[in-house]
C-alpha positions in Angstrom: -31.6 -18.4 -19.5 -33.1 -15.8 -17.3 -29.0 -15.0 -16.0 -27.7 -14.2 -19.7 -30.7 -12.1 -20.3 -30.4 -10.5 -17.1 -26.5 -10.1 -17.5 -27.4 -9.0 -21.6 -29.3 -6.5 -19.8 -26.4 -5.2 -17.2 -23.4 -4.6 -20.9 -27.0 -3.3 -22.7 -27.5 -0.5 -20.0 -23.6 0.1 -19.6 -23.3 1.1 -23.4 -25.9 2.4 -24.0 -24.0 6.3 -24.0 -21.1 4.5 -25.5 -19.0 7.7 -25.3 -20.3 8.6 -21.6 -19.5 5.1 -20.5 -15.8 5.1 -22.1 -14.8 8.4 -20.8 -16.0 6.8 -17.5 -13.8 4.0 -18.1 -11.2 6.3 -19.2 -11.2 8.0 -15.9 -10.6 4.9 -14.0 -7.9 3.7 -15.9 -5.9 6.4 -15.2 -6.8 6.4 -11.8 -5.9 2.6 -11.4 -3.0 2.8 -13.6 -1.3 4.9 -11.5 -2.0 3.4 -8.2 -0.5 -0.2 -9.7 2.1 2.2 -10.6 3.2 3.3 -7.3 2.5 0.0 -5.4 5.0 -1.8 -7.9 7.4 1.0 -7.2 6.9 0.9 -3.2 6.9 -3.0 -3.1 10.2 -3.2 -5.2 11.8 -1.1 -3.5 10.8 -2.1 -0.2 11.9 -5.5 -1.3 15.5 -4.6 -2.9 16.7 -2.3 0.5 16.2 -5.6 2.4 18.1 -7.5 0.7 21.1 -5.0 0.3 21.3 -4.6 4.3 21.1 -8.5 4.6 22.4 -10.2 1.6 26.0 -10.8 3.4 23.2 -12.9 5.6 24.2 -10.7 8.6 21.8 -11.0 11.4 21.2 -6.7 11.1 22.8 -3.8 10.6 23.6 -1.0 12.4 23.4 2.6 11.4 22.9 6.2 12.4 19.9 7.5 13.7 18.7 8.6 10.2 18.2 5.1 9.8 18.4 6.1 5.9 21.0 4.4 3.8 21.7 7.1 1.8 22.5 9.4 4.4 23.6 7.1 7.5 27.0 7.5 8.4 28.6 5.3 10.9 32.1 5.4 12.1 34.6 2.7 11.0 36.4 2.7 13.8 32.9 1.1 16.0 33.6 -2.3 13.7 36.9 -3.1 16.4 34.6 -2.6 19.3 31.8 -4.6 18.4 33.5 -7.3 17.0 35.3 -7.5 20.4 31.8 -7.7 21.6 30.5 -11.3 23.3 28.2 -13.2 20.9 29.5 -11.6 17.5 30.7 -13.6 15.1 31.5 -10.8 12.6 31.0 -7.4 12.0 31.7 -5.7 8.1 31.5 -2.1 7.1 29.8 -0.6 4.0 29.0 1.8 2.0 26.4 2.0 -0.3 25.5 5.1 -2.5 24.6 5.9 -5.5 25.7 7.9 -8.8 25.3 8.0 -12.4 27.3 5.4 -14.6 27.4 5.5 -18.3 23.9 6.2 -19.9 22.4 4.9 -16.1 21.4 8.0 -13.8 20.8 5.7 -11.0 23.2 3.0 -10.2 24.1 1.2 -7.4 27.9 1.8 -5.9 28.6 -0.5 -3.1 31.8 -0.6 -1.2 32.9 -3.9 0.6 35.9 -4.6 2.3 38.2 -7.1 -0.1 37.6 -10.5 2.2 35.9 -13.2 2.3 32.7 -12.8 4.2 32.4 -9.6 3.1 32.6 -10.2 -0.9 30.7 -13.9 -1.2 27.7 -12.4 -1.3 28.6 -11.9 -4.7 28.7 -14.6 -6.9 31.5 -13.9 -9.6 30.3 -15.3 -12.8 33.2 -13.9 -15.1 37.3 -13.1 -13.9 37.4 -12.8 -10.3 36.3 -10.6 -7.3 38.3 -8.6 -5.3 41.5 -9.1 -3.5 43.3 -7.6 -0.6 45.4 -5.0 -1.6 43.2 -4.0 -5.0 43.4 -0.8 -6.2 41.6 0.6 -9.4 39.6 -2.3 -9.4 35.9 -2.9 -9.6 33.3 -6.5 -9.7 30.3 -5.1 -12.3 26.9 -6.8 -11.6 25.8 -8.5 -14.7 22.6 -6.1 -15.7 25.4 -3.3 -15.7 27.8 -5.5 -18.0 25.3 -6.2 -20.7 23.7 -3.3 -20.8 26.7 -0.7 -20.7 28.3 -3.4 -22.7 31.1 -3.9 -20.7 33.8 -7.3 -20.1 36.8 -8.3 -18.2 39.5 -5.8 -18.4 37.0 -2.8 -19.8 37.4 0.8 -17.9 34.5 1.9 -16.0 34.6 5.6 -14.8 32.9 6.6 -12.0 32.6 9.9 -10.4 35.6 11.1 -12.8 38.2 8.5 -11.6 38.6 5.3 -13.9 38.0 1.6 -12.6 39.5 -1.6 -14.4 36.9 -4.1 -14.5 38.1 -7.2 -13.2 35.3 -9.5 -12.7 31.1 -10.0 -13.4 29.0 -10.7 -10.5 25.2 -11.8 -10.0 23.2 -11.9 -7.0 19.8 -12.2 -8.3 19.0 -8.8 -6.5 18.4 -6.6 -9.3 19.9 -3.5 -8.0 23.1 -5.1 -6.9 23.4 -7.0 -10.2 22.7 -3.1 -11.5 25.5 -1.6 -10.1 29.0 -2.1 -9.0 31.7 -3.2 -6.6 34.6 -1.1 -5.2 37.3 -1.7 -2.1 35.7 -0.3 0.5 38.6 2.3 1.1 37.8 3.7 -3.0 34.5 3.9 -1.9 34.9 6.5 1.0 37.7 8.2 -1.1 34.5 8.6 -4.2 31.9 9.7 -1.5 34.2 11.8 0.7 33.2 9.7 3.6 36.6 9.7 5.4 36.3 6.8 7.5 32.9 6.8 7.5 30.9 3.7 6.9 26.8 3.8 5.8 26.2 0.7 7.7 27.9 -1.8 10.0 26.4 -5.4 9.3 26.8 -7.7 11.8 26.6 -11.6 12.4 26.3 -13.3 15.5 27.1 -16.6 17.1 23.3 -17.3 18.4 20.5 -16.4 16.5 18.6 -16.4 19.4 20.7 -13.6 21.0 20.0 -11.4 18.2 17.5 -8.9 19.8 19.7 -8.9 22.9 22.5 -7.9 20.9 20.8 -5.2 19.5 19.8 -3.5 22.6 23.4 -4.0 23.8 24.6 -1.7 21.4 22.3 0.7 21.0 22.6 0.9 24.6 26.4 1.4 24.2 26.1 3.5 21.3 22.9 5.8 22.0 23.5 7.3 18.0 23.0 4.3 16.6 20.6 1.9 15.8 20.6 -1.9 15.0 18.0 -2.8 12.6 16.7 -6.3 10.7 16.4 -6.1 7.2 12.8 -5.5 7.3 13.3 -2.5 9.9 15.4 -1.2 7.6 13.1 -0.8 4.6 10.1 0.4 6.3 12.7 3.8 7.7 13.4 4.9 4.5 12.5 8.3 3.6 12.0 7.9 0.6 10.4 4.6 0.7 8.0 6.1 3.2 7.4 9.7 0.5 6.3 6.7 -1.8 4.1 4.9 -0.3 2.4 8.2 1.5 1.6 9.2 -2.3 -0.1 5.7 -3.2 -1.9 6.2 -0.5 -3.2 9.4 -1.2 -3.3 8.9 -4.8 -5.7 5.9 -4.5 -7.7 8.1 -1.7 -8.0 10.6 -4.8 -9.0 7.2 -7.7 -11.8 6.3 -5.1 -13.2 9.8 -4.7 -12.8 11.2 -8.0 -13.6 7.6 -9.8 -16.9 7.5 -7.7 -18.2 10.5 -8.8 -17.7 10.3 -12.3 -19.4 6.0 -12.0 -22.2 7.9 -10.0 -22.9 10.9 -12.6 -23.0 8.2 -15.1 -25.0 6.0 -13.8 -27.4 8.8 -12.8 -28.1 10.2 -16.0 -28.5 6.6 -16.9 -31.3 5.9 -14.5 -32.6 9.5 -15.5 -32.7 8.2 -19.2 -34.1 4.8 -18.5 -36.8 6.2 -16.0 -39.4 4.7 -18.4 -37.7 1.8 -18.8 -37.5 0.8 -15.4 -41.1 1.9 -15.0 -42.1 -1.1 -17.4 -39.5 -3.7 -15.3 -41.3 -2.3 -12.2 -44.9 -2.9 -13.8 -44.2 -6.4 -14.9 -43.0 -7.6 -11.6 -38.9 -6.3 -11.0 -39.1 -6.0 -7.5 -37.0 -3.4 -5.8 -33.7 -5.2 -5.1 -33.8 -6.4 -8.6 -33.4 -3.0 -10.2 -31.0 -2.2 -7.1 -28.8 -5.3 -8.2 -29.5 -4.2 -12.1 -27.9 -1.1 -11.5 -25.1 -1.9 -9.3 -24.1 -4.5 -11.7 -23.4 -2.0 -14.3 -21.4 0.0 -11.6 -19.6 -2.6 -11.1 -18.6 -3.4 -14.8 -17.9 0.0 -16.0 -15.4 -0.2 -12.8 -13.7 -3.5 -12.8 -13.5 -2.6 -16.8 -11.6 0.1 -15.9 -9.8 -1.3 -13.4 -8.2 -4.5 -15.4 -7.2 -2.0 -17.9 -5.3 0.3 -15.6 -3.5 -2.8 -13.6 -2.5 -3.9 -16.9 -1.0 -0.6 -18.4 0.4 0.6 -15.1 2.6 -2.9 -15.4 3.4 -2.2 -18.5 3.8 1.4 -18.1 6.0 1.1 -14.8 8.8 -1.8 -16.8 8.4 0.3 -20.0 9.9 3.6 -17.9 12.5 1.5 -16.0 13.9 -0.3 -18.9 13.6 2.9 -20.8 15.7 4.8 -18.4 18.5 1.8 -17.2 17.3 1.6 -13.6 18.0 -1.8 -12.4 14.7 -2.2 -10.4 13.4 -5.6 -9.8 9.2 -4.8 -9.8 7.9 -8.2 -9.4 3.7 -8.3 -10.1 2.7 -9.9 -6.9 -0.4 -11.6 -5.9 -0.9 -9.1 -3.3 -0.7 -6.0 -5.1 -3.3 -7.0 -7.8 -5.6 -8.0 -4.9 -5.6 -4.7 -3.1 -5.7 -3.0 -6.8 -8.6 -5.1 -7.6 -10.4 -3.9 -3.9 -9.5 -0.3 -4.6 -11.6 -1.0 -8.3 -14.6 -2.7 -6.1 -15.0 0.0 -3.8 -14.7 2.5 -6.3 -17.9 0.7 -7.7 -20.0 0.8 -4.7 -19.8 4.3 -4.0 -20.1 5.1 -7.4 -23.2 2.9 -8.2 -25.1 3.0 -4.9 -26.6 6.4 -4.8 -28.3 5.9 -8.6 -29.1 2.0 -7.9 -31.0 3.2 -4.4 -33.0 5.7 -6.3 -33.5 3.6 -9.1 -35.1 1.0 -7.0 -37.7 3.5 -5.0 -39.3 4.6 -8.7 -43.0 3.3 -8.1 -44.5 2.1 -11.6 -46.9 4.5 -12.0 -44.1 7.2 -11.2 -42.0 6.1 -13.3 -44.3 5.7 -16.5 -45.9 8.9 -15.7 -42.7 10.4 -17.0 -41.6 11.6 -20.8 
């Protein structure tokens, strides 16, 4: 009984100011909204660029020393020499760029030499996948056939020059099953690479020799590097511009959120002086009115906080599916936790200050006052 009063109590003294306390709210949804915003972004992406350098299940990859898949640029010719290399099974170039496609401004184009190992990482659903000796020809992933509305035998232009679409693929990686498949000679000619790879990915005979490997060639190649998956993703610039700004930007939700949960709850306290005066008087003991006070910092900001986890979701798949990027954002357990932490701290620094003066109001002090 005496917890439901007490918590009665905490949502009586957070609306009190009804429109004080959802401005305050306000605030931290947008804060929170666009933090979960961000994180999706970072974490999808992060997720997707290792499985495109791995998802031939190569061991790594090996590019320049931008290390950035956009801009790496590998010769073809080093495939011969590391394939002649002891302990490689196989070695396939690349190329992976991107360009606009139809009503998409951001599509995958992915070019694969027309063999085996290098085109069973995608699974041909519809027609058939490439062949030696293609020309004109292009595998769609599925995302791009149903929402550009295209089928066996369509045209597909890209980059001015038109592509006869000879089979569907899906891979279950959203931005491959967003974009498309070319020869991997096409693909230089689109990109005027020459005979220029993006990446080199590379399979070897012992898993155990892997990082062995690796130092092997980037001992024999000092302008190249051989990178996992994961070591991939986490040296992209743009991956790295991303998940600088979440940083910041929740940095900036903490600070700014604070200040407006403290200025709240200090002209709370300031109107409740009385109040508190009378709780003193018939027996609240300090760390009661501490805990009184922090609870309603903490509701106004976990409040805020579900909101803005909740629209930034729906906010983030809105904008992707609004603009055709094929972006898998999954809502991870992880990301709502460190959200959710963000929301807590935000609470405490907001609420301490007034919940600290609060509690060191003597009765007589406090009921002295008008």
């Amino acid at each position: 009984m005496m917890n439901n009063r007490f918590f009665g109590m905490t949502f009586k003294g957070v609306f009190r100011r009804k429109t004080r306390s959802l401005l305050t709210i306000l605030s931290i949804v947008v804060g929170i909204m666009l933090v979960t915003a961000l994180l999706m972004v970072a974490n999808g992406l992060n997720t997707q660029f290792q499985q495109l350098s791995g998802g031939s299940g190569a061991d790594f990859v090996v590019l320049d020393h931008s290390s950035d898949l956009s801009s790496s640029r590998v010769n073809a010719s080093i495939e011969n020499d590391l394939e002649n290399m002891d302990g490689i099974s196989w070695v396939s170039g690349m190329v992976i760029s991107t360009t606009n496609i139809g009503d998409r401004p951001f599509a995958f184009v992915m070019g694969v030499q027309p063999d085996e190992k290098s085109v069973e990482q995608f699974g041909i659903v519809e027609g058939r996948t490439l062949q030696s000796g293609d020309t004109g020809k292009v595998i769609i992933g599925r995302v791009m056939a149903t929402q550009e509305g295209l089928k066996i035998g369509d045209t597909l232009n890209i980059k001015d020059k038109s592509f006869e679409v000879v089979g569907i693929y899906e891979t279950g990686v959203t931005t491959e099953d967003g974009g498309v498949v070319v020869p991997l000679g096409e693909a230089q000619s689109l990109f005027d690479l020459g005979d220029q790879v993006s990446m080199l990915q590379v399979k070897v005979e012992n898993i155990d020799q892997v990082d062995a490997i690796r130092t092997q060639i980037e001992t024999r190649y000092p302008q190249l590097l051989a990178l996992k998956g994961s070591e991939v993703a986490n040296q992209q610039a743009d991956l790295q511009l991303i998940n600088s700004i979440s940083s910041l930007i929740a940095l900036i939700a903490i600070l700014v959120g604070s200040i407006v949960v403290m200025n709240t709850m200090i002209m709370s306290v300031m109107e409740r002086t009385r109040e508190i005066g009378v709780l003193r008087a018939i027996g609240w003991k300090r760390r009661k009115i501490l805990l009184l006070i922090l609870k309603e910092s903490f509701t106004i900001s976990i409040i805020g906080g579900v909101i803005g986890i909740v629209l930034g979701i729906v906010m983030v798949n809105l904008l992707t599916n609004l603009a055709k990027i094929s972006l898998n954002l999954p809502v991870t357990l992880d990301l709502v936790v460190g959200v959710f932490l963000i929301t807590i701290i935000l609470g405490i620094l907001g609420g301490f200050y007034p919940a600290w003066r609060a509690s060191k109001m003597s009765p007589m002090e406090a009921l002295s006052r008008e």
